[in-house]
C-alpha positions as CSV (number, residue, x, y, z in Angstrom):
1,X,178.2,-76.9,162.8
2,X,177.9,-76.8,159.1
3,X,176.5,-80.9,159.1
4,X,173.9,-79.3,161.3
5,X,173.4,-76.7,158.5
6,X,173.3,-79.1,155.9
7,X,171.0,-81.5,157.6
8,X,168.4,-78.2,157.8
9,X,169.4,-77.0,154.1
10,X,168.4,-80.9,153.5
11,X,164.7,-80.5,155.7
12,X,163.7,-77.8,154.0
13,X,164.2,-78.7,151.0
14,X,162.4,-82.1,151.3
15,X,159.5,-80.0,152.9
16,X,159.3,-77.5,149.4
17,X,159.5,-80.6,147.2
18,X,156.9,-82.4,149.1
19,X,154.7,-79.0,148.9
20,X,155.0,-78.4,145.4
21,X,154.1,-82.1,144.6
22,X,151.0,-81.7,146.7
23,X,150.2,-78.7,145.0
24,X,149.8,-79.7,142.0
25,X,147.5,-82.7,142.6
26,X,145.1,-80.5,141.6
27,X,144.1,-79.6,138.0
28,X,142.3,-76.2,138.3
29,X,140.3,-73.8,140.1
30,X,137.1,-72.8,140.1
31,X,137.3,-68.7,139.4
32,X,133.3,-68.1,138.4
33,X,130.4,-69.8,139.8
34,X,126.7,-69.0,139.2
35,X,123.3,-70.8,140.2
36,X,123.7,-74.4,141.0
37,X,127.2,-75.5,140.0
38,X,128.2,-78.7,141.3
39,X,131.7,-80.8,141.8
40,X,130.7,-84.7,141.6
41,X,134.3,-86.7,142.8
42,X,134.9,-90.1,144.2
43,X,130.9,-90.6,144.5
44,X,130.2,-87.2,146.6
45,X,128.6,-83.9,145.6
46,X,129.7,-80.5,146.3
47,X,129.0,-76.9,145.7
48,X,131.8,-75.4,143.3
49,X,132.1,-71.9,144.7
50,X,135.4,-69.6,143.3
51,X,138.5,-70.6,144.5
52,X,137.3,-74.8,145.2
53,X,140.1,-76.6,143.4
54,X,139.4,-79.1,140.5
55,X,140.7,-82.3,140.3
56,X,141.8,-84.7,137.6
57,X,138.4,-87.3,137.7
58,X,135.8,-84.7,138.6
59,X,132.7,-84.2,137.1
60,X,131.2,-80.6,136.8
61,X,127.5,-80.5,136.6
62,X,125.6,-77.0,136.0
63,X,121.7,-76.6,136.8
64,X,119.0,-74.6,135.2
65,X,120.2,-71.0,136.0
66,X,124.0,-72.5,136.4
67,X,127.4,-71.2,134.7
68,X,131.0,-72.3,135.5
69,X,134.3,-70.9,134.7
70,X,137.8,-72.7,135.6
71,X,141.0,-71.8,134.5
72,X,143.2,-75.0,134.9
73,X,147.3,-75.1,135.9
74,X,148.2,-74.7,132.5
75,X,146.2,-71.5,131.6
76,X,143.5,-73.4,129.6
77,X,140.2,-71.7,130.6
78,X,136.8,-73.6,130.6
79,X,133.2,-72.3,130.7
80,X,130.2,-73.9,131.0
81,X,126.5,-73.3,130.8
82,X,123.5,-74.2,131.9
83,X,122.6,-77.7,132.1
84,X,126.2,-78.9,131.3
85,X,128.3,-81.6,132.5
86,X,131.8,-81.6,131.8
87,X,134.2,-84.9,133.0
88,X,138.0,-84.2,133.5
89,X,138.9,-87.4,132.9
90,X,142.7,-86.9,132.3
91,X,144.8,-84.1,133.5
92,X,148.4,-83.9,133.7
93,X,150.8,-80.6,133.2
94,X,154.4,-80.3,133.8
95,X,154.8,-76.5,135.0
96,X,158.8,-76.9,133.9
97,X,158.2,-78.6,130.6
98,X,154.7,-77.1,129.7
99,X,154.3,-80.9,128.9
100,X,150.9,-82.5,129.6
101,X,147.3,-83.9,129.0
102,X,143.7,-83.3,128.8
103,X,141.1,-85.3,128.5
104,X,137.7,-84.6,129.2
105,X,134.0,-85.2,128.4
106,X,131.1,-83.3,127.6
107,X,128.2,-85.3,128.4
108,X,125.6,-82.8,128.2
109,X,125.2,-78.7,127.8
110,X,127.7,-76.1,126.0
111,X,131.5,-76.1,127.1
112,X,133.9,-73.4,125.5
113,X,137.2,-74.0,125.7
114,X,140.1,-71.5,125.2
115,X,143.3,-73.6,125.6
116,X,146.2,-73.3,127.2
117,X,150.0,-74.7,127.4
118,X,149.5,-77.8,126.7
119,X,147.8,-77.4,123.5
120,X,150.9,-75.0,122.3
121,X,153.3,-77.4,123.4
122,X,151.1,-80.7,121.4
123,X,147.9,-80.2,119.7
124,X,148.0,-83.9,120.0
125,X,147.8,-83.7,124.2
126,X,144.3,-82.1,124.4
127,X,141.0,-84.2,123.7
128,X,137.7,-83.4,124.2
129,X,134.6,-86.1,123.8
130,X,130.8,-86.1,123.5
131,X,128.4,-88.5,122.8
132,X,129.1,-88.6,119.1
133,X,132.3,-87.0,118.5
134,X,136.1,-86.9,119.8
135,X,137.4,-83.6,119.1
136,X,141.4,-82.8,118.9
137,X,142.5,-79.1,119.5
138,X,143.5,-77.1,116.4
139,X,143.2,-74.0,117.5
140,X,143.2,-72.1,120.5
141,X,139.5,-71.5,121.1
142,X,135.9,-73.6,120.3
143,X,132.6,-74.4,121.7
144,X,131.7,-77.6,122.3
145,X,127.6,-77.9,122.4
146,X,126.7,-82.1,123.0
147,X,122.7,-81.0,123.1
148,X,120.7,-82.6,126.1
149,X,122.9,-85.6,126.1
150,X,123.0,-87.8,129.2
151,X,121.4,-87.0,132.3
């Protein structure tokens, strides 16, 4: 009886693991979305709507009239504005550890940044580029603003 016990102790187990690690293949989600927002990944578009999960290689294009607000896994919050086009390039975040990365782009447009975990466990982990600049975190809020930049 209790192999039997410890054979379902081991199942469910397995299946909360294997849950967890799933869940947090994402980086972020999506909690504001105004005008035409857009998620560009693996070579397809989609409308970013609140609650569509980010992932670590998306692109996040605004239009005209669009705004965008995403609050990723480790608290850092990100907004942009019209006619913007952010990249997550690199995102990685330990939940236990508060250890992680961030690496993104701003191609285009006005992204502001209020950061999160990772940048209070190592200002080192979080990096932002444009098309002139690589900016390290500091500080716990900025604006990034790359100009028209690349369409």
């Amino acid at each position: 009886m209790s192999r039997i016990w410890a054979a379902l102790l081991l199942c469910a187990l397995s299946a909360l693991a294997a849950a967890a690690e799933q869940s947090a293949d994402y980086a972020g989600v999506v909690k504001i979305a105004k005008g035409e927002v857009a998620i560009e990944r693996s070579g397809a578009k989609s409308p970013a709507t609140p609650g569509v999960r980010v992932q670590s290689g998306d692109r996040i294009v605004t239009g005209r009239d669009g705004q965008v607000g995403i609050t990723l896994r480790d608290n850092t919050l990100l907004s942009a504005g019209p006619n913007s086009s952010l990249a997550l390039d690199q995102f990685a975040f330990d939940s236990t550890t508060h250890a992680g990365a961030i690496d993104a782009s701003v191609q285009r447009g006005t992204v502001a940044v209020v950061s999160g975990k990772i940048a209070k466990q190592s200002l080192e982990a979080v990096r932002f580029r444009t098309p002139n600049a690589i900016l390290g975190v500091r500080g716990t809020s900025f604006v990034i603003d790359a100009g028209a930049g690349e369409r």
